[in-house]
N, C-alpha and C positions, 0 to 999 in steps of 0.2 A: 549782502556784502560780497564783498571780489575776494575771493581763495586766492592764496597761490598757487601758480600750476607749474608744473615743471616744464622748462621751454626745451623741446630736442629737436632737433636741425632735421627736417627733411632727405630726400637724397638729391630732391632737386635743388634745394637752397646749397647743400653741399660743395656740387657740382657747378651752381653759378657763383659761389663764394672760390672756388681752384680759379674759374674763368676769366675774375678780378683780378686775384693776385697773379696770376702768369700775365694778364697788359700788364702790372703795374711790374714787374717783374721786364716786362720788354720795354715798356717806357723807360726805363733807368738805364736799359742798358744801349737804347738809341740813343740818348743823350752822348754816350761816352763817343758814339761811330760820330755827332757830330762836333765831339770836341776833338775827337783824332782827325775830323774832315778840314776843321779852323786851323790848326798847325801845318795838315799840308798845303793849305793855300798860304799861309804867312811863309812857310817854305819855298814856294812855287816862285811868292814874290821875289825874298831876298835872294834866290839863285840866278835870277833874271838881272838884278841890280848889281849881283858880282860880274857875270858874264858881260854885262857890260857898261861895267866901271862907272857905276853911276851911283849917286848920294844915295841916301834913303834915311826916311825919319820914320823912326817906331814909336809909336804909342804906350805906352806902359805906365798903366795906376796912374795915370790921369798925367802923367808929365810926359816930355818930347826928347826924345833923343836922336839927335843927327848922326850920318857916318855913312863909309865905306865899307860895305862888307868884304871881310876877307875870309872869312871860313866859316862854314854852316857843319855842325855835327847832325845829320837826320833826326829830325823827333828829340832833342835833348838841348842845342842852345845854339847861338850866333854870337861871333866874333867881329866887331866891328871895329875900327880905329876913326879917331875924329880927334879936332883941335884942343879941347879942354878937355879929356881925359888919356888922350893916347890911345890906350886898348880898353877893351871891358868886353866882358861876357852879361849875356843878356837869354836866361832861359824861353824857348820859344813857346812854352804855356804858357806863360804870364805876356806875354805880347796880344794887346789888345787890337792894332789898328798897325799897315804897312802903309809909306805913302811915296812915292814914286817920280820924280819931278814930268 
């Protein structure tokens, strides 16, 4: 018959069980460098489309929003104006897609 045995962790299992959790521990936190890399290229774009006065359509949660950008807060939201809402704020995390004629 099978005894129970008391299971006690190695020092190498120890030491490969830290080596886990510190990738996964960096994995979590590249994720963040490349959601902070997605907003500065959606930045990069709509400062391109202010400077020179050109439309631009954003993506967001699956629907399309046209417009002129007039004012970019860094890291926090865009201010556009267009025909059927006038002005609206638009935070730049939730901007899925920029598109540029």
């Amino acid at each position: 018959m099978n005894t129970p045995r008391k299971l006690t962790m190695t020092l190498q299992a120890k030491a490969r069980l830290g080596q886990l959790l510190s990738a996964g521990l960096l994995a979590l936190a590249s994720g963040q460098v490349v959601a902070d890399d997605s907003v500065k290229g959606v930045e990069k774009m709509l400062t391109i489309a202010q400077q020179d006065k050109k439309g631009v359509t954003i993506y967001v949660g699956g629907q399309t929003v046209g417009g002129a950008v007039l004012r970019i807060e860094p890291g926090q939201w865009v201010e556009l104006r267009n025909q059927q809402f006038g002005r609206l704020v638009i935070r730049l995390d939730r901007i899925d897609a920029v598109a540029l004629p």
